[in-house]
N, C-alpha and C positions, 0 to 999 in steps of 0.2 A: 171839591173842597180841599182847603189849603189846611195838611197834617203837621202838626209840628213832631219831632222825632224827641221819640221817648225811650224808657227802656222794659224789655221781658227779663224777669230772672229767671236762668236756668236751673237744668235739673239738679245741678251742684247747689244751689244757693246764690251762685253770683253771679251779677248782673251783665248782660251783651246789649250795645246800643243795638235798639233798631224801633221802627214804628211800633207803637204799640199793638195788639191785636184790635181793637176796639177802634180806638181811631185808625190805622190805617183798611180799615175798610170803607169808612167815610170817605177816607183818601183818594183810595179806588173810585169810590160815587163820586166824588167831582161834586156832591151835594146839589140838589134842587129843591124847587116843592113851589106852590102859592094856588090861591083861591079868594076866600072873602075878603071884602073891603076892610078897613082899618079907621075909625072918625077918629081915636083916639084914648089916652087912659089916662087915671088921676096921676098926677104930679104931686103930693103931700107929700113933703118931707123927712126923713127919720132925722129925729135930731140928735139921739142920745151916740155920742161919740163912743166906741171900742178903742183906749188907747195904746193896745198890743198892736204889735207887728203881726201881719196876715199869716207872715208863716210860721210867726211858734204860736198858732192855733192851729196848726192842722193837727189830724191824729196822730197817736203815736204807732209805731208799729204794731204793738202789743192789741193796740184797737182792730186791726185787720183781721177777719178770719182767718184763721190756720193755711187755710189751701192758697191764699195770696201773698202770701210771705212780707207781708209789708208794704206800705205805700211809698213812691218815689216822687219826690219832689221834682219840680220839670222848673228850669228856667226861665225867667221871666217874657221873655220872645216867646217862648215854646207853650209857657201855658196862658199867652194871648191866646194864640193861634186853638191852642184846646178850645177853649172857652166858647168862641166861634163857631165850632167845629159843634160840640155840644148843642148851640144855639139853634143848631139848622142852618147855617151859611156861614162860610168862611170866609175872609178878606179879600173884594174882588167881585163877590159872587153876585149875581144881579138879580134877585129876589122879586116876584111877582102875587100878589101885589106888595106896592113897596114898603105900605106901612108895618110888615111883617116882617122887615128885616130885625133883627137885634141890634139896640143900641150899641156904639160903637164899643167895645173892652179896652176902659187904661190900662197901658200895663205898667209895672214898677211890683216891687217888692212889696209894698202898702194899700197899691189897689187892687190884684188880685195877687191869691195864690192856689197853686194847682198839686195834689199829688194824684198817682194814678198807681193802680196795685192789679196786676194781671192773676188768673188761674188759666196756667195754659193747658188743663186738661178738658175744661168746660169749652174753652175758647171765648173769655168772658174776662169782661174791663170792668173796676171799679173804678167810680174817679170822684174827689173831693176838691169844689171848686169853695173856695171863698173869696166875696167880693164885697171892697168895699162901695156903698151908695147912700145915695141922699133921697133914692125912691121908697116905698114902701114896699110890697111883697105883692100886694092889690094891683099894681101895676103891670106886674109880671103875668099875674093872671088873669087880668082884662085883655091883654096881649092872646094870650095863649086861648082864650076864650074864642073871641074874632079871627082867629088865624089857624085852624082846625086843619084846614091843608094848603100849601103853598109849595110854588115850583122855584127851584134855583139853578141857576145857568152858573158854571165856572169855567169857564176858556171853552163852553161846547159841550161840556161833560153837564148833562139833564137829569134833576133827579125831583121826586114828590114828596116832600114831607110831611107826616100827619099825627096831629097831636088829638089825645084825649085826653081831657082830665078829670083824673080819679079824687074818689074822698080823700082830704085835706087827712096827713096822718096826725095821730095826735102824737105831740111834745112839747116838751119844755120852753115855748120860744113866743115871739111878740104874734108871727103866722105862722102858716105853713100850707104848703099844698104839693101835688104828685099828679103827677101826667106819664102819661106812654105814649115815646115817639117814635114813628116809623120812616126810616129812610130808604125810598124804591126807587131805584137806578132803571133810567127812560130804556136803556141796553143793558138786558140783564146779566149779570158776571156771575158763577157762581162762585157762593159762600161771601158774598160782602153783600147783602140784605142786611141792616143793620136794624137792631129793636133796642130801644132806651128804654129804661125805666128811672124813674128822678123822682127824688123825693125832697125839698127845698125848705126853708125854713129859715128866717127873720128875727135876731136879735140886738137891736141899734141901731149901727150903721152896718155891719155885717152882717152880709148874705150867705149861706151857708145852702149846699145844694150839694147830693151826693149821685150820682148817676151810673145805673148796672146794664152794662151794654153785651149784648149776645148777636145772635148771628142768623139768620134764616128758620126766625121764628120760636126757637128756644125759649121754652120758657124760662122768664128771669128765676135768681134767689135770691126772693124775697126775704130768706131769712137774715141772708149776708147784707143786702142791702139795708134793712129797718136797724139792724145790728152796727152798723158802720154811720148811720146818720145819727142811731143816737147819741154814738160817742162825738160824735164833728159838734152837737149839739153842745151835747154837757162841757166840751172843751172852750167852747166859744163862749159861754153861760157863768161858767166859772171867772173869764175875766172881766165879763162886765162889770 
């Protein structure tokens, strides 16, 4: 799977380009996965228009737990490519069965935006995607329902993806729901076993999805995570 490069902040405070820890393990996987058939999900519209700009709704620093010192905004290129990566297949990737691939991600400043907040003593990614759509949130989890595992080929590099979804968390928002994904490399590497944790939620036309990625089995924190969605929430709630 195709990673877009982000940044870790060091033990100083300031920030060194490099792959994120989270995604560049993806990176390493080359991303795979597929299983059941796909007939199909509702198409219902959102109609009610968010007229902010995607990216002064993401959180503010002051929103991130302590131990991640804040979220970094990724470039519009780059936080396609996350986006993807998040999805279970990056750009490229040749997904099995097909209807499990992720809709294609616009990118631009207005259709999606990404920040992403490392703790590099956990070895653990937080990442806030908001996305603009005309789907409902139903969509996404008739997806996710039918598509429990699936294989992804990217240039050779095989990997299995497997999604569960958990109780819909409760919040402030039109939906919402939460799954844990597992991405397992067909050649195991160690320490890039990658485990999601996502918790998503729906108000308008913006999607709002917050995702806590660890490493060979780790359990997530959950605290950091429910903590970080509900501000992406209240931020995004606030402008409607």
């Amino acid at each position: 799977m195709t990673v877009p490069i982000s940044t870790r902040r060091g033990p100083g405070g300031g920030v060194s380009t490099r792959a994120t820890g989270a995604l560049l393990a993806i990176c390493a996987i080359g991303l795979a996965g597929c299983g059941s058939e796909v007939s199909g999900h509702p198409v219902t519209a959102a109609t009610r228009h968010i007229g902010a700009q995607l990216g002064s709704l993401l959180p503010a620093d002051a929103d991130y737990p302590a131990n991640y010192g804040g979220g970094l905004t990724l470039p519009p290129e780059a936080a396609a490519l996350a986006t993807g990566d998040l999805a279970g297949a990056g750009r490229g990737a040749i997904v099995t069965p097909a209807g499990c691939a992720p809709p294609e991600q616009q990118s631009g400043p207005d259709r999606t935006a990404v920040a992403v907040a490392n703790d590099n003593v956990a070895r653990a990614t937080l990442t806030v995607v908001l996305t603009r759509t005309d789907k409902p949130l139903s969509a996404w989890r008739s997806q996710l329902r039918q598509c429990k595992s699936f294989r992804v080929d990217k240039a050779g590099a095989k990997s299995t993806v497997t999604t569960t979804l958990d109780p819909s968390p409760p919040a402030d928002a039109e939906d919402t729901l939460a799954f844990r994904r597992t991405v397992a490399p067909e050649v195991s590497l160690p320490g890039v076993a990658a485990t999601m944790q996502t918790s998503a939620g729906q108000i308008g036309d913006v999607r709002i999805s917050v995702a806590y990625m660890t490493f060979e089995g780790r359990k997530p924190d959950t605290e950091a995570l429910n903590a970080l969605f509900t501000a992406a929430l209240a931020k995004v709630g606030r402008a409607a």
